[in-house]
Every structure is written in C-alpha cells, then in structure tokens.
C-alpha distance (Angstrom), angle and dihedral (degrees) to the residues before:
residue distance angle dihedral
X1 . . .
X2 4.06 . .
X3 3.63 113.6 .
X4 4.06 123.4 -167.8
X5 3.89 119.6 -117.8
X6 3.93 115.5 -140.7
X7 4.47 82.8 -117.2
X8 3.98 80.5 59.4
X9 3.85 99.5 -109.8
X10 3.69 117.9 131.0
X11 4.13 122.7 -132.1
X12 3.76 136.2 167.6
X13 3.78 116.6 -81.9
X14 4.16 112.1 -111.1
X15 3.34 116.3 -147.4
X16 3.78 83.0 -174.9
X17 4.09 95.6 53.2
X18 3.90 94.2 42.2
X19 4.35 89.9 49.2
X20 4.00 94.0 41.7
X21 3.96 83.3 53.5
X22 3.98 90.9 58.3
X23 3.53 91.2 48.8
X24 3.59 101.5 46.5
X25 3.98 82.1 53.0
X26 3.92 91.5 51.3
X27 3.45 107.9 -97.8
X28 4.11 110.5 137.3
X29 3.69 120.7 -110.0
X30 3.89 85.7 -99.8
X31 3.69 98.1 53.5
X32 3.22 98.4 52.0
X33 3.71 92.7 42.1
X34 3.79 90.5 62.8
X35 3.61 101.2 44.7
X36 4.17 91.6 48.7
X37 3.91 83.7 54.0
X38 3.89 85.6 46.5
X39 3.90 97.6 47.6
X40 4.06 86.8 39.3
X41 3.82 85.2 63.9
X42 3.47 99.4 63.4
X43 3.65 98.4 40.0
X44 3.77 123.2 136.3
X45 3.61 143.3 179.5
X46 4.15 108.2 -83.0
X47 3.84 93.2 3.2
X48 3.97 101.7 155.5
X49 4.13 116.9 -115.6
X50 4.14 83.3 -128.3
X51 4.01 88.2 68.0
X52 4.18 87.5 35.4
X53 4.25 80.5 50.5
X54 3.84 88.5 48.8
X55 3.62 104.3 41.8
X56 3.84 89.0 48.4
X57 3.79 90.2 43.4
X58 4.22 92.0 60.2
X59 3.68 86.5 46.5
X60 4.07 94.2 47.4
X61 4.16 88.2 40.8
X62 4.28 89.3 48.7
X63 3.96 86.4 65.0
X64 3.73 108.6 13.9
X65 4.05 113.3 39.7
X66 4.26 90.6 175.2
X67 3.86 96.2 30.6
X68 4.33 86.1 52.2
X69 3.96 85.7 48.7
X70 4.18 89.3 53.2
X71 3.78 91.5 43.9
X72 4.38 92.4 46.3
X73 4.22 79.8 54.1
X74 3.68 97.0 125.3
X75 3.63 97.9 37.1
X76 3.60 88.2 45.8
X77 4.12 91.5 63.2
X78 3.39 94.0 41.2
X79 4.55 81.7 57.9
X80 3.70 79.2 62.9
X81 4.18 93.7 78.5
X82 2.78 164.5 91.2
X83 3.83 84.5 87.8
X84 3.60 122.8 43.1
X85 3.29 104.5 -141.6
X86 3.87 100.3 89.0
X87 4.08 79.0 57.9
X88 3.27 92.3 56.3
X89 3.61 92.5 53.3
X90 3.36 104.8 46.5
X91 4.14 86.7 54.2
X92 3.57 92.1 49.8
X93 4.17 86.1 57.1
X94 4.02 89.3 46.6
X95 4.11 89.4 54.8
X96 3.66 92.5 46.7
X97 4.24 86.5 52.1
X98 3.44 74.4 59.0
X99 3.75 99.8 64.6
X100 3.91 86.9 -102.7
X101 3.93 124.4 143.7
X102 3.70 104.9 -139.4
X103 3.78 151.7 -156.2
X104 3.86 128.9 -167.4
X105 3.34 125.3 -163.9
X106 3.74 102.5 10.2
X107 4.35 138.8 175.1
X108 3.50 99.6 -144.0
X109 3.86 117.8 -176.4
X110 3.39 116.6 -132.7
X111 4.23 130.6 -171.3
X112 3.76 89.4 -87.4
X113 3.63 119.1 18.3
X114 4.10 128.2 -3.3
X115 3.95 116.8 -103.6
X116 3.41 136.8 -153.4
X117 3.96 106.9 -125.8
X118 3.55 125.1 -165.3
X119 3.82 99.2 -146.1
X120 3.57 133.9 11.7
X121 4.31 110.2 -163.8
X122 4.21 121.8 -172.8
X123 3.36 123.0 176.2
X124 3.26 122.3 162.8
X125 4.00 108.2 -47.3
X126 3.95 90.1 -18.8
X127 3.88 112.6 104.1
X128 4.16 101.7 -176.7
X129 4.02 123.1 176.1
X130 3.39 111.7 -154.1
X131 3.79 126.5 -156.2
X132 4.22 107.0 -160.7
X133 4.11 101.3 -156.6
X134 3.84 101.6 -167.6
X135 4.13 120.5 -163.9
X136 3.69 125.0 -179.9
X137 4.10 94.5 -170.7
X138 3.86 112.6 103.4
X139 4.11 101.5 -127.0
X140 3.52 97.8 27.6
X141 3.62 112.6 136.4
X142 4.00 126.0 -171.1
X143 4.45 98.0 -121.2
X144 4.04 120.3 -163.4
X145 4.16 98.0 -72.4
X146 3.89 85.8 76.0
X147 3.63 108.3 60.9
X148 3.85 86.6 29.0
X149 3.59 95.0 64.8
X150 4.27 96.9 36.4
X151 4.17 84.9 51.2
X152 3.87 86.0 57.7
X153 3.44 94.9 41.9
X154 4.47 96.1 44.1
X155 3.76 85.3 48.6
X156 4.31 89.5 63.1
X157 3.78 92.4 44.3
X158 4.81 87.3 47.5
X159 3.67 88.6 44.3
X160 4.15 87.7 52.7
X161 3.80 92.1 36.4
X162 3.37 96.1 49.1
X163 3.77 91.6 68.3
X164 3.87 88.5 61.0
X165 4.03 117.9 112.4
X166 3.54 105.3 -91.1
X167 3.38 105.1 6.0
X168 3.97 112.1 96.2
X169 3.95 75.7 89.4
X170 3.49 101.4 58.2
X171 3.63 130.8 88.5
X172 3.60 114.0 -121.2
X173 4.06 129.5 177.6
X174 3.51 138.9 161.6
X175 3.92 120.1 -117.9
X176 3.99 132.7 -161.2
X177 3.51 111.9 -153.5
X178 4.11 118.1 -177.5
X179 3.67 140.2 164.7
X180 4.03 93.9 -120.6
X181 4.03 135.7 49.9
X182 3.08 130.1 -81.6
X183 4.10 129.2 -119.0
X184 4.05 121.4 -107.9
X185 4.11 77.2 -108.4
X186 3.84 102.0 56.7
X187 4.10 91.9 45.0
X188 3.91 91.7 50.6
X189 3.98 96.3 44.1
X190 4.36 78.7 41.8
X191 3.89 93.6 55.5
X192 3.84 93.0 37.8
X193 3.83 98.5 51.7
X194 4.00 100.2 39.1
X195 3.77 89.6 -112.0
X196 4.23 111.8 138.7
X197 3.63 115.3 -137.3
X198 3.79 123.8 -156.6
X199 3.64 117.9 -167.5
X200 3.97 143.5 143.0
X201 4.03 101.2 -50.0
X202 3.76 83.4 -14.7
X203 3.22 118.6 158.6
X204 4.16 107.1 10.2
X205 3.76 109.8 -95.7
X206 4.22 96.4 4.1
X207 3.74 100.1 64.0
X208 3.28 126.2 150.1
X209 4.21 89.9 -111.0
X210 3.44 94.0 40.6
X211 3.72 89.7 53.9
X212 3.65 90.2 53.2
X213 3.89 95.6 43.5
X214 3.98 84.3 56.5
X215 3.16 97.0 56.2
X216 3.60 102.2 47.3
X217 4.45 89.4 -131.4
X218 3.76 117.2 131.9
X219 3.63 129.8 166.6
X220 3.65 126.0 -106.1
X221 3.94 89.9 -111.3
X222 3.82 84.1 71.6
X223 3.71 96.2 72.5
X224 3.47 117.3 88.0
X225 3.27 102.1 -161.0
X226 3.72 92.1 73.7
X227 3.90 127.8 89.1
X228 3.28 114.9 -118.4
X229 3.88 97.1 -128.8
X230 4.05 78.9 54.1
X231 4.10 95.4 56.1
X232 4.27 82.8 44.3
X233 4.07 84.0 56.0
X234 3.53 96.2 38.0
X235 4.18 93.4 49.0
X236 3.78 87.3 49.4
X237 3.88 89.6 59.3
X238 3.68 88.2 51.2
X239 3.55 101.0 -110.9
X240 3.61 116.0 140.2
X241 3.57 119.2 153.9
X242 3.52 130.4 73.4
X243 3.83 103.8 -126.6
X244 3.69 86.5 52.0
X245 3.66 75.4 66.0
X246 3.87 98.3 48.6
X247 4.22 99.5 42.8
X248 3.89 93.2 41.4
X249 3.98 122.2 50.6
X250 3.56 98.7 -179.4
X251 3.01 107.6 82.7
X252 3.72 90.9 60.0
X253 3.70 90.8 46.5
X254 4.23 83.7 56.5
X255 3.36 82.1 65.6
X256 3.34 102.4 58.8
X257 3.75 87.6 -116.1
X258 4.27 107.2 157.4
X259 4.03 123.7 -119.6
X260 3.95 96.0 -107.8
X261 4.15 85.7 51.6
X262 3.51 96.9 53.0
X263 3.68 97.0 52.5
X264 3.62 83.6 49.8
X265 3.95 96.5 57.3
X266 4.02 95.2 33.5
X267 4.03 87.3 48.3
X268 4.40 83.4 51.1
X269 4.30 88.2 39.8
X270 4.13 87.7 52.4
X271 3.96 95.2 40.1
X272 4.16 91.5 47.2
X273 4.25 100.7 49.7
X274 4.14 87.1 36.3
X275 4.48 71.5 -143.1
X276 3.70 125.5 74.7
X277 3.99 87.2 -178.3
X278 4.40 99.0 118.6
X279 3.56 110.1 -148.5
X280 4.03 94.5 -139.7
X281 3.95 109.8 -138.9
C-alpha cells in the first residue's frame, strides 16, 4: 500500500514506522497496537500520511490526552506561526534547560553593520548565536541558501566579538535551529564551515525533538484540551510554554476559561513536561 508524502512523493505505508512513533510518544505496546490495526483498516491507495497522522492522533487523544500532545509535537510548533517569534522563544527556554544564559531578540553589532540575532547562548567559554528559522508548511525543508547566508552573517558579529576583553579565548559559533530538515546541501556546507545545524531528527541524538523531549518543555499548542482560538489568544499575549501554563492560572482565567477547565488543562500541562518548574526568560 502507497501512501502520499506532504512533498508529494509516494512510499510504502510502515506499520512498523507509524507503531514505533506511538511508542516513542508513550503509548504502551498495546495501544498502539490497536490503533495501527484501526488506521490499517481504513487504508487506501494515495491516502496522505497527514490524514494517517490525524486519524491516529483522535485515536491516541481518546485514551492518552498528554501522550496525543507528545505525538502532535511537530505540528504543534509549526501552531506557533505565522510569526516567529514565539519560536524563538520557546528555543531560547530549551538552551537555558541546557544550563545556557540567554538573550532573545537581540541587536548585536558586528565588524560591519549591526544585526538583529535571534538568540544569543553563553555557557561557560562557549559564545553561540543562534538563528531560529520557523516554517509552518508540512514538507518544507531549509536547502543550502540558509546556512550560507547565517555563516556570512555569524562571521561579522565573531570578527566584532572577538575584540571583546576576554574573549579571543572563547569559542564562539553560529547555530541554525528550525522546526524542519535540512537538505543533503545545507548539512554538507554545515559540516564544512563549522556551523551546527539543529533540525527535525537532525543531527542523531541532538535533534531538535529530542532536545525538547529532554527537557521536559512543550508549547501550549500541545495541549489538547485547549481551543484553538484560545492557543491564538494565548500566543498573542506571549505565552508560550506549557508550564507557564501550569504555575500561573491567570492567564486562563483572562480568557474567561471556568475553574473545573483550568484544572483540566493545568492537570494535561503537568502530565505532558513530567516538570512544572518554568525556566523564566
């Protein structure tokens, strides 16, 4: 049985790819047993993997309400457009799980002209500027232009940071970190120029997800238990995280949002991140 790709190409359903993806989300090996039987049912010739995703997601949210939110991960950041700001956020809280101090939203001079840089990350004697490219199109992937032009632009802002007190002993590099994959391209021109690239499952063991999953910080277009007219209002106000969710009720209660619902969503928030510690940025 072909299935259809959001890029358009057509591969062979896996009941072993679509099952492994339940578990890794938390659903027990008979869960997702039963709903891969269910979604093999109503399999047809061409059907897209976004309606397979759906279908399996109602099925996964029916008996799991936190373990559906981890599995709806990367169509949960992509909820956080159009602007990319919330993005940037929400990576800035990841690197500080991280032990990072950091800076969103920054004008950083550089040796030629000042630039505005998404991210700035110290730790110790690392000095990282991180770009955050955000896409909300399924299939999009970030090709060779990207970390072509944020290598040109990282190597202004070393040259002026360079003549800093104390740091010509520091080790400084510029980072792209996006919600999507990355072409053959972009990782070669990556490796070759000293530029680190984080992506969906990119690189093995340091993705983007698997940063996330570590450190227990989803966004509040994870929880399903939320409109999504309420996430829109609750973006706008700039709250992004979950356990900003889970330590703060008013925001909810801005909403209008009743008692008995918000014990509902903060007892999904808390179940989901597994910590209700925020890391304030």
């Amino acid at each position: 049985m072909y299935i259809r790709k959001a890029s358009g190409e057509e591969v062979p359903f896996s009941e072993t790819k679509l099952r492994k993806s339940l578990v890794k989300a938390g659903a027990d090996a008979k869960l997702a047993k039963e709903i891969v039987h269910q979604i093999e049912k109503n399999l047809v010739p061409g059907i897209t993997t976004q309606r397979i995703y759906e279908d399996a997601l109602a099925l996964l949210t029916n008996s799991s309400r936190p373990t559906a939110g981890k599995y709806k991960l990367k169509t949960a950041i992509m909820e956080l457009g159009p602007s990319g700001f919330p993005f940037e956020k929400f990576v800035g809280a990841i690197l500080k799980a991280q032990g990072f101090e950091v800076q969103v939203g920054q004008i950083v001079q550089g040796y030629c002209v000042s630039h505005e840089v998404d991210v700035i990350a110290l730790k110790g004697d690392q000095h990282y500027m991180v770009e955050c490219k955000f896409h909300n199109r399924p299939g999009y992937r970030c090709d060779v232009k990207i970390p072509l032009y944020i290598q040109s632009r990282f190597k202004d802002v070393e040259q002026q940071w360079l003549k800093l007190p104390g740091h010509s002993f520091k080790f400084h590099q510029g980072w792209v970190i996006t919600n999507t994959r990355f072409t053959s391209d972009a990782i070669q021109y990556g490796t070759c120029a000293g530029l680190h690239l984080v992506g969906w499952n990119y690189p093995p063991k340091q993705s983007l997800n698997e940063m996330i999953d570590a450190a227990g910080l989803y966004p509040i277009t994870s929880l399903t238990t939320l409109t999504r007219l309420e996430k829109e209002q609750l973006l706008q106000s700039g709250i992004v995280l979950c356990q900003e969710l889970c330590e703060d009720e008013v925001p909810l209660s801005k909403l209008g949002i009743s008692a008995e619902r918000i014990h509902v969503i903060q007892k999904e928030g808390l179940e989901l991140c597994h910590n209700p510690a925020f890391p304030n940025i």
